[in-house]
N, C-alpha and C positions, 0 to 999 in steps of 0.2 A: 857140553858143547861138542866134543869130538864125537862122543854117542850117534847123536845128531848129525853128523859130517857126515859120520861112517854109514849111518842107516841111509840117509840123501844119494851117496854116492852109490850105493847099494843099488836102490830101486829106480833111481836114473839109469845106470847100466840095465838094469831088468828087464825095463820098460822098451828101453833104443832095442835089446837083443830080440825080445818078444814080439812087440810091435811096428819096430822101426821101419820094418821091409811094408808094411801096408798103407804104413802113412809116404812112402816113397812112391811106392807103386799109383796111390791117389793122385799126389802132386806130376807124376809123372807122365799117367797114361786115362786119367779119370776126366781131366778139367778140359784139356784139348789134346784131341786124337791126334798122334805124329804121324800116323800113316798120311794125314791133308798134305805133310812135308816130302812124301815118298819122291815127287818127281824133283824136289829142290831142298836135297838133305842139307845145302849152306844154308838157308833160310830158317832150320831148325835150329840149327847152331847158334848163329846170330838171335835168335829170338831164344837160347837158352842161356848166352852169355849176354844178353840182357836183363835179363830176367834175376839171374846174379849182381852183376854190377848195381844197374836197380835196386835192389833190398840190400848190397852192402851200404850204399851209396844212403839210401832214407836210415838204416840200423848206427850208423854212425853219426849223422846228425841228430838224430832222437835220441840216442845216448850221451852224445857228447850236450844237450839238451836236458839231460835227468829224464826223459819221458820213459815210463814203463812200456816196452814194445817186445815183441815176439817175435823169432827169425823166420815162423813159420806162415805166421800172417804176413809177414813180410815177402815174403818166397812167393805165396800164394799170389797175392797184388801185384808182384814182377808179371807174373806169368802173366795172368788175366792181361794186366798192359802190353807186354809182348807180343802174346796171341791176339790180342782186338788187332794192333796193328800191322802184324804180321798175316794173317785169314783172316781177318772183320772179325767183329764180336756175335755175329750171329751161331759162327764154327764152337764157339765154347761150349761146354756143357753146364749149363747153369737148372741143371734135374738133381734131383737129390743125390743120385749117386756122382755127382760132380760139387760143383761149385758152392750149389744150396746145401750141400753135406757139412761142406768147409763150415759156411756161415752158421749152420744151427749149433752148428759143435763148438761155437762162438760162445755161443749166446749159454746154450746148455752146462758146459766145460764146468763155468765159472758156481757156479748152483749146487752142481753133485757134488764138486770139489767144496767146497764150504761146508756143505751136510754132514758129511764125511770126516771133514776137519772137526767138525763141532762132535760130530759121533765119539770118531777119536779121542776127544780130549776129553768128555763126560764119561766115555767107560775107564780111559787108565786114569784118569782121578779118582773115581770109583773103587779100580782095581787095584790099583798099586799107592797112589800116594795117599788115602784114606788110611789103607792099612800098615802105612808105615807108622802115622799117630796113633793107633789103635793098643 
């Protein structure tokens, strides 16, 4: 089990340092342009500390609920609500390289990751604990 820990905390940290700057850069600049807020930078604020408060606010009742939830799905759904009612909802970016990005990568995530898992687990059985009874 610490193997396990160890490996998890490993490629969590890998992942945030690798990646973490593009999934930031989406949530922050891809879904809805701040330049809309250029003339009323209070208005981006307010709609960013909604945006927070909002998905702390759903992440701890879903939790405190046992519901399986994601802070990132969560973050996403603040914004979108912030921004529809902060610049209308027609201002968002719902193109693939926005919002439609978010949602396929939904849908997809769950699929590769499974593959993957099950790949994983058929080669090192294969590899390692086949040969340990051998």
């Amino acid at each position: 089990m610490k193997q396990a820990v160890l490996v998890a905390s490993f490629t969590e940290f890998a992942g945030s340092v690798s990646v973490g700057s593009r999934v930031a850069d989406t949530i922050r600049t891809k879904i809805i342009d701040p330049n809309l807020y250029a003339e009323h930078p209070s208005v981006l604020l307010l709609a960013m500390m909604c945006t927070v408060f909002g998905s702390a606010i759903f992440l701890s009742i879903a939790t405190r609920s046992g519901l399986p939830v994601s802070t990132t799905h969560s973050t996403i759904g603040g914004l979108v609500g912030a921004a529809t009612a902060s610049v209308g909802i027609t201002k968002i970016n719902w193109s693939i390289r926005g919002v439609s990005q978010v949602f396929l990568a939904w849908i997809v995530a769950p699929g590769i990751a499974g593959f993957l898992g099950a790949f994983l687990f058929i080669f090192t059985r294969a590899a390692v604990l086949a040969r340990q009874h051998a």
